[in-house]
PALO-998319 format. One record per residue (C-alpha): residue number from 1; x, z, y. Coordinates in nm, 3 decimals. Example, Ala and Ser with C-alpha at 12.3 -4.5 7.8 and 13.67 -1.06 7.14 Angstrom:
<atoms>
> 1, 1.230, 0.780, -0.450
> 2, 1.367, 0.714, -0.106
</atoms>
This chain:
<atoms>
> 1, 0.000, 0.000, 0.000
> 2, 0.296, 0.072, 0.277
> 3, 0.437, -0.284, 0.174
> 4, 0.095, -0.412, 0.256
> 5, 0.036, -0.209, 0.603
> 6, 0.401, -0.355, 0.676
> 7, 0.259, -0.755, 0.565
> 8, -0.016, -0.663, 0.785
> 9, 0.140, -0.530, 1.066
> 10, 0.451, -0.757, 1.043
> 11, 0.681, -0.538, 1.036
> 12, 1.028, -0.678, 0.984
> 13, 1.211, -0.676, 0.669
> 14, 0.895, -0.771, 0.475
> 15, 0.974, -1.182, 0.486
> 16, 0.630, -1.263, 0.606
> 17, 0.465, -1.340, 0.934
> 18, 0.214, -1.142, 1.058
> 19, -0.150, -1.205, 1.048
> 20, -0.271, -1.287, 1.340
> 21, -0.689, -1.267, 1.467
> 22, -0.806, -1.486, 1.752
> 23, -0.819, -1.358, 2.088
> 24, -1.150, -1.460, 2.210
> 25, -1.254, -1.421, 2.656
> 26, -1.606, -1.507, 2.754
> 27, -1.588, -1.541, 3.188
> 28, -1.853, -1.569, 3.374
> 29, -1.882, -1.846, 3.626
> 30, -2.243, -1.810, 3.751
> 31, -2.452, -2.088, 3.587
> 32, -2.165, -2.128, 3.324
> 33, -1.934, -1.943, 3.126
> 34, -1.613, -2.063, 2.975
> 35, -1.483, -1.935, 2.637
> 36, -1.097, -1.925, 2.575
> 37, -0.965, -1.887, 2.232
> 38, -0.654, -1.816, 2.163
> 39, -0.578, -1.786, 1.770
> 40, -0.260, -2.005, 1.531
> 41, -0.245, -2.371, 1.533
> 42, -0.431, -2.356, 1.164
> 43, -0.690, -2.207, 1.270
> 44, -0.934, -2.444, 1.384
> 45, -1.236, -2.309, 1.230
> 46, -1.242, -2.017, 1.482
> 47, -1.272, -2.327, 1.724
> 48, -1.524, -2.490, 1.500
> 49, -1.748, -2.208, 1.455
> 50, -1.744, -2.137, 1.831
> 51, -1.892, -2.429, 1.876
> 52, -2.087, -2.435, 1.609
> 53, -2.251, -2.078, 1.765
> 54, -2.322, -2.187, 2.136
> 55, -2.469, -2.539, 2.038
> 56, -2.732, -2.324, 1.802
> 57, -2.810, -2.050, 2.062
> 58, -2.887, -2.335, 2.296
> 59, -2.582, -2.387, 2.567
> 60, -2.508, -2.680, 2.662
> 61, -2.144, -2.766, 2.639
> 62, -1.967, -2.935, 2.945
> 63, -1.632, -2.947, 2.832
> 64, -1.365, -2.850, 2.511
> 65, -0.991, -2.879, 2.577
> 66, -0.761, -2.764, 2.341
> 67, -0.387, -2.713, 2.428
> 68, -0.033, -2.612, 2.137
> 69, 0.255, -2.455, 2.230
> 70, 0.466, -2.327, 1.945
> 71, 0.235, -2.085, 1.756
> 72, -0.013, -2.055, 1.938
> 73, -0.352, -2.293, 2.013
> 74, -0.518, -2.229, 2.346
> 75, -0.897, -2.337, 2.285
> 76, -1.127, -2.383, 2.654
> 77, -1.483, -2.419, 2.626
> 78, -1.655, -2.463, 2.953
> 79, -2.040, -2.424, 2.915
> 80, -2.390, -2.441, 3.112
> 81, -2.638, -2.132, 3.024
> 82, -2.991, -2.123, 3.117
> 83, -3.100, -1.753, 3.316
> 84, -3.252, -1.599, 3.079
> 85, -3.026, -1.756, 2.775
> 86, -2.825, -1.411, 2.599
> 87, -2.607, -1.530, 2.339
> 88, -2.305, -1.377, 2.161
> 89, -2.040, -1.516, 1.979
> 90, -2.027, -1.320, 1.645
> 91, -1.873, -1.516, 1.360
</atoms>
């Protein structure tokens, strides 16, 4: 179990990276809001299943930019929300 905690935490010495969970900011922009993810290059279902979550709870997406830089994916979502839209991004 310690070898584990140290995988997990990523701890040198154990010979593996670290596991890593997506950072996810919602910002409010008045009518809009705009999601940044920021997870590992491989994974691109966190960006999927964002998506996949507003377009169901009704938003209407504006824009999706994605952007790499060494290990880490930057993922914007800029989106329109109606007044009395309340939607949360559980996945």
């Amino acid at each position: 179990m310690k070898e584990r905690k140290r995988q997990l935490s990523g701890e040198e010495g154990t010979g593996r990276s670290a596991i890593r969970l997506p950072h996810i900011e919602v910002q409010d922009h008045g009518a809009g809001l705009q999601v940044v993810i920021t997870s590992s290059p491989r994974d691109w279902f966190v960006f999927n299943q964002a998506i996949r979550v507003i377009e169901e709870d009704g938003a209407e997406i504006v824009s999706a930019n994605f952007s790499m830089a060494s290990d880490k994916a930057l993922h914007v979502i800029h989106l329109l929300v109606s007044y009395m839209s309340i939607w949360v991004l559980c996945f």
